[in-house]
N, C-alpha and C positions, 0 to 999 in steps of 0.2 A: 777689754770691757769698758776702762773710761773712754773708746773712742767711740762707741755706743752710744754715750751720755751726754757726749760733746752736743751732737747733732739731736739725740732724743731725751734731753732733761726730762722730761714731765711722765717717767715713767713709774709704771707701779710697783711695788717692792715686789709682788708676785712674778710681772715681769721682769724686773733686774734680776731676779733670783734664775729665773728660768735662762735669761742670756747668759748669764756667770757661769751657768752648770754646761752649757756648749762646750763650752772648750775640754774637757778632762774628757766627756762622752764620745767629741768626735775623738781624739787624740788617741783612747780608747781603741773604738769601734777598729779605729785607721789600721791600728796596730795589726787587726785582723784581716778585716777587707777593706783593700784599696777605695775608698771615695773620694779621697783627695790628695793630690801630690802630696806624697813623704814629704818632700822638699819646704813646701805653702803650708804646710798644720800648723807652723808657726803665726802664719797672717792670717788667721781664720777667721778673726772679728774688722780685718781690714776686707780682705779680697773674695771673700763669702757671705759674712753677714751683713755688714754695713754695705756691700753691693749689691745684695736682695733688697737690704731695706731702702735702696735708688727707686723702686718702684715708689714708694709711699711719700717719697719726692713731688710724683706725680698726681698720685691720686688717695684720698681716704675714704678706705671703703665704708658704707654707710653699712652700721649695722644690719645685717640679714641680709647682706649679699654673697653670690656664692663664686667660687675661684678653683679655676684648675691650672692647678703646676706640671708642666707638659715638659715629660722628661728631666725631672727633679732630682734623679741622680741620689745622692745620701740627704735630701731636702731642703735643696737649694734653688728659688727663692723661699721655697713654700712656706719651710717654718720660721726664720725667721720674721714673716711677715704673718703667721699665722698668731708667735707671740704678741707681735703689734696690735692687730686688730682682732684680740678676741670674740668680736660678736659677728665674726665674719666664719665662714665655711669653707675651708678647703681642701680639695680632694688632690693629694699625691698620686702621681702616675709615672712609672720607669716599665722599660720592654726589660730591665734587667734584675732579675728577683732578688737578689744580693744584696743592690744598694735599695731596696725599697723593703727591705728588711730592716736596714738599717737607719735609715728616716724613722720608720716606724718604731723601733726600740728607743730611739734618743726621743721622738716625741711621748713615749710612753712612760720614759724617765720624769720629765720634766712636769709632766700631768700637763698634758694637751688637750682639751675637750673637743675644741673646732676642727679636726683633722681626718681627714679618711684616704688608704692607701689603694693602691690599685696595680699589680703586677700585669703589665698587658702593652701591646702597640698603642698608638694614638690612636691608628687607625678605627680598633674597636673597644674604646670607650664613647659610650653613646649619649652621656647622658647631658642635659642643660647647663648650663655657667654663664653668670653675666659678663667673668672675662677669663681669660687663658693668660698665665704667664709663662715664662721660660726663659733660660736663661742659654742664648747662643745653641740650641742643640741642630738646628739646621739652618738653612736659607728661608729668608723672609716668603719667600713666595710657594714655596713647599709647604710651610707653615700654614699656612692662610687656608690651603687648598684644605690641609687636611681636619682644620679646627672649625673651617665654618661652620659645620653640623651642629658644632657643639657652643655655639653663641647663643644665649635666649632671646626672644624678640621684645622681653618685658625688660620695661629703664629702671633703676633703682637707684645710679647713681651722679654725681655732676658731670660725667664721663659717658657719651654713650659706650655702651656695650662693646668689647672688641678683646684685641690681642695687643699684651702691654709684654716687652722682649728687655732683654738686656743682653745689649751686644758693645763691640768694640772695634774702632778702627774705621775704615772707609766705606760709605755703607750708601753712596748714590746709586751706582748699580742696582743693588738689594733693594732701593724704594722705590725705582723709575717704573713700575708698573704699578703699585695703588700708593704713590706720593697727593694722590691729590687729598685721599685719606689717613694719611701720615704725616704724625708732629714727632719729630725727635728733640729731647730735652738732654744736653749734654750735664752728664753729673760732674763737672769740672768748677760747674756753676753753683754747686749744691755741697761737693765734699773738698776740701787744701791736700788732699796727700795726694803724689803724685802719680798713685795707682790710677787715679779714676780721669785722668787727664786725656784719655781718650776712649772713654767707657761713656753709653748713652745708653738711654731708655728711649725705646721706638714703640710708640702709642699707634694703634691701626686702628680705626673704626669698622668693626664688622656690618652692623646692622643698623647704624645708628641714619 
């Protein structure tokens, strides 16, 4: 939790309270259904939470925007970045009902207002988001094909509209077809532990 602090001082005791209680919930949850390596429950606030919250490295979302986490697994980016920016909206999505179970119960632990689940493919979830996050669940360009749909055409925030990823490792391949639309911000530059040393956020502009 102080690695939380380190990077996000200025936060509100509602939020400290809600990051504190992660850890026992997932550790919890884990105990039951697998969300996250047995092995990692121990780095939970290094290699989970404080790696979602790389997105907000990038970008802050301006109150009343709205966000979908595509393929969020037990709600990773979603919530923790859904604790960050409470006046923001974000709808959890997994093809697998288990762990979108279990998002949902940890977010309902901690009194989450901004959050909505959704058990289903990417495919058909239809509805508008000024952005889509996710963390590594496919290739870049798989991605894109199948989120377009779901980018709004209205701006809200200093970002146009798009798909913000968190991925890892060698990723020129992966942008050489919309590089001209892609800014990757390496979080090496952003967090000292030597997890994130080749961990990036890959910024796409959809609609912008």
């Amino acid at each position: 939790m102080e690695l939380i602090l380190k990077y996000f001082p200025n936060l509100t005791e509602t939020q400290k309270e809600q990051f504190a209680a992660l850890y026992d919930l997932y550790t919890d949850w884990n105990s039951k259904i697998n969300v996250i390596s047995r092995k990692d429950i121990t780095n939970l606030y290094e290699h989970h939470v404080l790696h979602s919250l790389g997105i907000a490295r990038v970008i802050n979302f301006t109150p009343g925007s709205s966000v979908m986490d595509l393929g969020t697994g037990g709600g990773f980016p979603g919530i923790p970045l859904a604790i960050l920016f409470p006046e923001t909206k974000f709808h959890l999505v997994d093809s697998i009902g288990k762990k979108v179970r279990v998002a949902n119960e940890v977010a309902d632990a901690i009194g989450l207002k901004n959050v909505t689940f959704r058990h289903c493919r990417a495919e058909e979830e239809k509805q508008l988001f000024d952005f889509v996050v996710s963390r590594a669940v496919m290739p870049l360009g798989d991605l894109i094909k199948i989120i377009r749909k779901n980018i709004s055409k209205e701006q809200h925030n200093a970002l146009p509209n798009g798909l913000i990823c968190l991925k890892g490792g060698e990723l020129e391949q992966e942008t050489m077809p919309v590089k001209h639309k892609t800014v990757m911000y390496d979080l090496k530059d952003e967090f000292t532990e030597e997890f994130f040393e080749t961990k990036k956020v890959v910024y796409v502009t959809i609609n912008g």
